[in-house]
C-alpha positions as a LaTeX table, in Angstrom:
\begin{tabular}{lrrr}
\hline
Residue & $x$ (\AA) & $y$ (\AA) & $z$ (\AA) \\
\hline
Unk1 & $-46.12$ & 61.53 & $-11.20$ \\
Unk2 & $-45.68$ & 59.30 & $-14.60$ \\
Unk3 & $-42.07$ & 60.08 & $-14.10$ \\
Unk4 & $-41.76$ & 58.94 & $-10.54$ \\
Unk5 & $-43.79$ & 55.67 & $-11.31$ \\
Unk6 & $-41.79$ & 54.64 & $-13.82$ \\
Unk7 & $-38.61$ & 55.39 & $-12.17$ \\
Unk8 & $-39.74$ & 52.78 & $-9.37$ \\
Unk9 & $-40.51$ & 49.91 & $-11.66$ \\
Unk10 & $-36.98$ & 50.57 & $-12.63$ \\
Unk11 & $-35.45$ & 50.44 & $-9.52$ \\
Unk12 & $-37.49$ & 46.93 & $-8.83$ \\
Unk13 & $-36.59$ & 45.77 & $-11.87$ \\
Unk14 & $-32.45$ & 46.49 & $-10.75$ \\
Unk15 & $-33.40$ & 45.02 & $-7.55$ \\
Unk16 & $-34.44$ & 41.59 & $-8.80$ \\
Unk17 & $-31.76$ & 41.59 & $-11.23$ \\
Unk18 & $-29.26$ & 42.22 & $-8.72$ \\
Unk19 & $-31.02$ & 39.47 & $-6.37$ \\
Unk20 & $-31.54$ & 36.62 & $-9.33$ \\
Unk21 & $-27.60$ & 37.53 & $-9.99$ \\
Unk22 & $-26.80$ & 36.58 & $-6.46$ \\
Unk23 & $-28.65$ & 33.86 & $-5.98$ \\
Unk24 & $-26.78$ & 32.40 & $-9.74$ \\
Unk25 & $-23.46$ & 33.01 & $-7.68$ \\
Unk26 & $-24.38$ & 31.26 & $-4.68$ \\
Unk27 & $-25.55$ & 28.23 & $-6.75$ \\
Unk28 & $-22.27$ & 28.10 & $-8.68$ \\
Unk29 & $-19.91$ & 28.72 & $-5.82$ \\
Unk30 & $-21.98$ & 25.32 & $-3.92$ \\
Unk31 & $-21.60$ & 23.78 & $-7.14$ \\
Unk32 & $-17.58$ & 24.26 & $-7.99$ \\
Unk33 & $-16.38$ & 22.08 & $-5.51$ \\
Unk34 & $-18.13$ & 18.68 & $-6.68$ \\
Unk35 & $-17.60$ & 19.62 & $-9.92$ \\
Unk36 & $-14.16$ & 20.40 & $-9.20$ \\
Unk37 & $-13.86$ & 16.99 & $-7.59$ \\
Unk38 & $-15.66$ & 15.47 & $-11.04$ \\
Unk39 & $-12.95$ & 17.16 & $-13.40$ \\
Unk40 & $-10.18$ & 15.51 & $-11.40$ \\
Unk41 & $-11.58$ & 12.20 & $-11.32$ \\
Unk42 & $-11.94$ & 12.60 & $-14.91$ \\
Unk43 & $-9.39$ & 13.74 & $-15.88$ \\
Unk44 & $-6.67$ & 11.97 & $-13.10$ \\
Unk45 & $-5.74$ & 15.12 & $-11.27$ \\
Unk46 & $-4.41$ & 15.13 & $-8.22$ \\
Unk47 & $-4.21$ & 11.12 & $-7.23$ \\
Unk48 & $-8.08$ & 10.80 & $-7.43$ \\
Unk49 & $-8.36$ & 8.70 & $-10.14$ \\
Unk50 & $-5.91$ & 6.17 & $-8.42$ \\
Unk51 & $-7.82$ & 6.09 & $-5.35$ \\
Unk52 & $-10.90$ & 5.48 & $-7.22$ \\
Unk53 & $-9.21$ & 2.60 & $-8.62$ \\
Unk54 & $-8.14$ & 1.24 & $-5.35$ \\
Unk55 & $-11.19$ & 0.73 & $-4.25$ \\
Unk56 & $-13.30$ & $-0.16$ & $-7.58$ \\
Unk57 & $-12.71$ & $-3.87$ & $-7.56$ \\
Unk58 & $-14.76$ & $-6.68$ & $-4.91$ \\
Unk59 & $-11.85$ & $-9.27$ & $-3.42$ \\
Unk60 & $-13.16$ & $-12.76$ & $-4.41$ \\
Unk61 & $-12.07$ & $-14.96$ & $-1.89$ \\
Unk62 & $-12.99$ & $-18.22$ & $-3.37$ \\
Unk63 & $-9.73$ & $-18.31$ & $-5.67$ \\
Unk64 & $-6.15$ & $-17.61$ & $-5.46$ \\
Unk65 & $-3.56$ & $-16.98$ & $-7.98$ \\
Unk66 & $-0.56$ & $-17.18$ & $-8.21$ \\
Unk67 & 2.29 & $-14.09$ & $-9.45$ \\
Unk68 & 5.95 & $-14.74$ & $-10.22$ \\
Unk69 & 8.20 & $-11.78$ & $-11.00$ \\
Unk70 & 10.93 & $-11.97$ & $-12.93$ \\
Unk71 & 13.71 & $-8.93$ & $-13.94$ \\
Unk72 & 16.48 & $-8.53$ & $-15.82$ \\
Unk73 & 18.61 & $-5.17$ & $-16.87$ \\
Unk74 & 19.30 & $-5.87$ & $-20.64$ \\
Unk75 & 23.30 & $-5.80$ & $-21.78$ \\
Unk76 & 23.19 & $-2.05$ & $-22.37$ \\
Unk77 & 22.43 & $-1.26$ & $-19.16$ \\
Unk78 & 24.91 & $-2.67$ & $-16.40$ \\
Unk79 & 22.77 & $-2.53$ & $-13.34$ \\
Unk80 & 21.46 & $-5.14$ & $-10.66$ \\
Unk81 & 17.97 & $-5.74$ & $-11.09$ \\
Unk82 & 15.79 & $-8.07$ & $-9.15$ \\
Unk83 & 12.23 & $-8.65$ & $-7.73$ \\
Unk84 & 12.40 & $-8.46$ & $-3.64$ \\
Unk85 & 9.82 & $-10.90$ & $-3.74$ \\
Unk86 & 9.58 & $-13.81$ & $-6.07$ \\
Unk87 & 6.41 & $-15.35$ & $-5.88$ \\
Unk88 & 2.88 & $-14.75$ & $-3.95$ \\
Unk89 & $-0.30$ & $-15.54$ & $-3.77$ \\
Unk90 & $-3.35$ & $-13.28$ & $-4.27$ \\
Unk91 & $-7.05$ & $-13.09$ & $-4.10$ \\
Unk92 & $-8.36$ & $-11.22$ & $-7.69$ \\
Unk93 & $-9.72$ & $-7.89$ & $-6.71$ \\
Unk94 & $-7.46$ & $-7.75$ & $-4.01$ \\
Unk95 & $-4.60$ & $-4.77$ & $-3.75$ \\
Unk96 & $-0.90$ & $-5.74$ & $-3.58$ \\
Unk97 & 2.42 & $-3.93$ & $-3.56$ \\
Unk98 & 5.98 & $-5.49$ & $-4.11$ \\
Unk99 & 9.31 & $-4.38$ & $-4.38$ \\
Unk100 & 12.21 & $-4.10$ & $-7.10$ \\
Unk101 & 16.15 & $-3.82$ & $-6.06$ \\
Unk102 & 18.20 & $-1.93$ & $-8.65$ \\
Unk103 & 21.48 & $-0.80$ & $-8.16$ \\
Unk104 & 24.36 & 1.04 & $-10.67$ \\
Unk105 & 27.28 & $-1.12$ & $-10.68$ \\
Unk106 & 29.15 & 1.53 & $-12.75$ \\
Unk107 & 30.97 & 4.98 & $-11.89$ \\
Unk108 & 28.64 & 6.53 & $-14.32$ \\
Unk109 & 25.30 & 8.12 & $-13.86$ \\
Unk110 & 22.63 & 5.95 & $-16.11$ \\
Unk111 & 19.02 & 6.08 & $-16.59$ \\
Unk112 & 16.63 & 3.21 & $-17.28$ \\
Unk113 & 13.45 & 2.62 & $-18.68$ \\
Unk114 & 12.29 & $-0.62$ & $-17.14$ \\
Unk115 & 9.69 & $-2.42$ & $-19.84$ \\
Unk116 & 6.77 & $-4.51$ & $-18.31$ \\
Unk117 & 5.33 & $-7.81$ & $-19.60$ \\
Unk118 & 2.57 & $-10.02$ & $-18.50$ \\
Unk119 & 2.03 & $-13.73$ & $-19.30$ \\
Unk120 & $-0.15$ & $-15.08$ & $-20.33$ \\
Unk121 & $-0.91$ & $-12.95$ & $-22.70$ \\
Unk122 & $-4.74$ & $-13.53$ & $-22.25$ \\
Unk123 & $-4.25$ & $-12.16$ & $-18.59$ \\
Unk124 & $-2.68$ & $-9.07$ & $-19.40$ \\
Unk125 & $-5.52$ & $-6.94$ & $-20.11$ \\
Unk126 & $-6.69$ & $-7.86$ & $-15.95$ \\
Unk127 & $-3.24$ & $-7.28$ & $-14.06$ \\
Unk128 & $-3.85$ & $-3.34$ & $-13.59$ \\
Unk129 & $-0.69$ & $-1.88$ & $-12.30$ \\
Unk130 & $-1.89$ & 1.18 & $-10.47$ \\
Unk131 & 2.04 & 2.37 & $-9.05$ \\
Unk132 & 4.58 & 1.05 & $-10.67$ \\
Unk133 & 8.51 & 2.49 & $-11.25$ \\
Unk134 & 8.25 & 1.75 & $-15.12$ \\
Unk135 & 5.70 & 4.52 & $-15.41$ \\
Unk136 & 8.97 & 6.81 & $-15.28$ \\
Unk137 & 12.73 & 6.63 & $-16.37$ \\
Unk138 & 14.90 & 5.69 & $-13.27$ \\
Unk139 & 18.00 & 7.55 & $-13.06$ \\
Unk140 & 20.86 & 6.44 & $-10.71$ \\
Unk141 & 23.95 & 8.12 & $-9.65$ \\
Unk142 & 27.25 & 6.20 & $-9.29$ \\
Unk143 & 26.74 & 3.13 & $-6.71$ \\
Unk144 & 23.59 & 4.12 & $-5.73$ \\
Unk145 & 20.76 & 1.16 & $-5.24$ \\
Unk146 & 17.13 & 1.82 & $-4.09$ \\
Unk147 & 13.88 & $-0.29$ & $-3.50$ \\
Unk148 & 11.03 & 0.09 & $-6.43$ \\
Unk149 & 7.72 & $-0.51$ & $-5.20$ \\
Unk150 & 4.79 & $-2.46$ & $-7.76$ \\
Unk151 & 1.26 & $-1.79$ & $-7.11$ \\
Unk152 & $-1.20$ & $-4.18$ & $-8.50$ \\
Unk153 & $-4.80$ & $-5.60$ & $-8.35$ \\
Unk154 & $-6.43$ & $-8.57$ & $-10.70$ \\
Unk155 & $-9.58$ & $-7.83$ & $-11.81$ \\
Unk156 & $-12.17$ & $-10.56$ & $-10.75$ \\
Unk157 & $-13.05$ & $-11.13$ & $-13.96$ \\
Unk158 & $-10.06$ & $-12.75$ & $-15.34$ \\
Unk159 & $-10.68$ & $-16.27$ & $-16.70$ \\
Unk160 & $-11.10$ & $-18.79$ & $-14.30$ \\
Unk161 & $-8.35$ & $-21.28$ & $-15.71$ \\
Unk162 & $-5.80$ & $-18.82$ & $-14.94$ \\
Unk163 & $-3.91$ & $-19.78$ & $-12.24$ \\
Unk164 & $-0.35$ & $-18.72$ & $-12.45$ \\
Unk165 & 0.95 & $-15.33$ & $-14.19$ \\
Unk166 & 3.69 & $-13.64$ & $-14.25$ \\
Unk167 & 5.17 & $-10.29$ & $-14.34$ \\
Unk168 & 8.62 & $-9.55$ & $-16.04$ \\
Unk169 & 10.53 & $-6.61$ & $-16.06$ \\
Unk170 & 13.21 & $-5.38$ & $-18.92$ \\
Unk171 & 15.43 & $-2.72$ & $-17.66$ \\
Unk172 & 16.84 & $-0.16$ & $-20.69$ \\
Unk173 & 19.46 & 2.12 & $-21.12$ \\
Unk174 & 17.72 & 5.12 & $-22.90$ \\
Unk175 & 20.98 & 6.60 & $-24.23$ \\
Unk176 & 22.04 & 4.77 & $-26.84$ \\
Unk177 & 25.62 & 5.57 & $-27.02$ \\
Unk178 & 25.87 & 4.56 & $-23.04$ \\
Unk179 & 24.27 & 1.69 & $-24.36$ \\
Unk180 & 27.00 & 0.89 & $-27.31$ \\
Unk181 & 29.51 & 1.76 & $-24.80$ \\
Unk182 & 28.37 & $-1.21$ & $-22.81$ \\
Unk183 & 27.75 & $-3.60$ & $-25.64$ \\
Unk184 & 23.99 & $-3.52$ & $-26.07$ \\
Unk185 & 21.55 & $-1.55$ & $-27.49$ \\
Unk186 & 19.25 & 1.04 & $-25.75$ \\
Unk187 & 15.49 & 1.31 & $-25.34$ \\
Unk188 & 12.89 & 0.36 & $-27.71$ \\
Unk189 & 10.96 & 3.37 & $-29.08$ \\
Unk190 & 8.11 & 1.28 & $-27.26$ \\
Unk191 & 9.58 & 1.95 & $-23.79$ \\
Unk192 & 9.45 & 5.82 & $-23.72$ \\
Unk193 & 5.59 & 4.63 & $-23.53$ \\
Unk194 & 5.55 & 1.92 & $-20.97$ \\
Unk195 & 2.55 & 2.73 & $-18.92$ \\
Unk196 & 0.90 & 1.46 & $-21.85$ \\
Unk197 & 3.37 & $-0.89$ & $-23.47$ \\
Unk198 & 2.99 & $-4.50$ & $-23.35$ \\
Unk199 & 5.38 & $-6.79$ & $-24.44$ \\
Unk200 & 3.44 & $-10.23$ & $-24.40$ \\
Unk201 & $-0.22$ & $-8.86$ & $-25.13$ \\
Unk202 & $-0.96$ & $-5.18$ & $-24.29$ \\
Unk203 & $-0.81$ & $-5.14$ & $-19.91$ \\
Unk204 & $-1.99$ & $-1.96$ & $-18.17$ \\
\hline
\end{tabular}
């Protein structure tokens, strides 16, 4: 009888094992996705940390600001290089997206490395490019042209005397003997970094 007891405590004690084990799974399966979505937005997976970004900032109405662009391919690099738009006039906070030409005027393949700057210098650390073609090299065939898109927001925060800023672009050859061959030199070792490079004061 001692032996039959004892073998039924054992089998209850399995059975809420089992059931507590379950019960864990359940919990961690409802868990993984939110804490999926928290690793990504952590760690920038999967766009989420850009869309977070797009939608972090509150417009502010009350002021406007102006942005010039400027571009220029450097002598190493013979390409055609120009902002689409020139100047325009946003709210801080607000999200904006312009467009670079580039075209190879050579019969050689080249690849760029275009090299951002921001001045003032004291507004660099609030013009947050969130796309933005000099976050990559550019490579271009022969003749072939296309249409780089820029896309930007101010923080709010930036100083209130700041009223005009600009954003310049410095195109690179990255080989340096293509460079030579054209009579310039090639890309800064700063420009194989230029998501974070900033030539006039450290711009995102």
């Amino acid at each position: 009888m001692t032996e039959v007891k004892n073998s039924a405590g054992a089998v209850r004690r399995t059975a809420m094992k089992l059931a507590l084990v379950a019960v864990g799974m359940f919990g961690f399966g409802y868990l993984l996705v939110p804490l999926y979505d928290l690793a990504c937005q952590a760690l920038g997976i999967n766009g989420k940390t850009g869309r977070v970004e797009a939608v972090a900032t509150t417009v502010d109405a009350t002021r406007t600001i102006t942005i010039e662009f400027t571009g220029h391919a450097t002598t190493g690099l013979p390409w055609e290089f120009r902002p689409m738009t020139k100047r325009i006039d946003v709210h801080p906070g607000e999200m904006v997206l312009v467009k670079y030409y580039v075209r190879n005027t050579t019969d050689q393949r080249l690849i760029g490395q275009a090299v951002p700057s921001v001045a003032p210098n004291r507004a660099a650390p609030y013009f947050k490019k969130i796309e933005c073609f000099c976050f990559t090299r550019q490579e271009l065939k022969p003749g072939e042209s296309r249409e780089m898109p820029v896309q930007f927001t101010l923080l709010p925060d930036v100083a209130p005397d700041v009223t005009t800023i600009t954003l310049a672009y410095s195109f690179f050859n990255v080989d340096k003997v293509s460079a030579q061959k054209y009579g310039g030199d090639s890309a800064p070792d700063a420009a194989h970094d230029a998501r974070t490079h900033g030539a006039a004061g450290g711009n995102s």
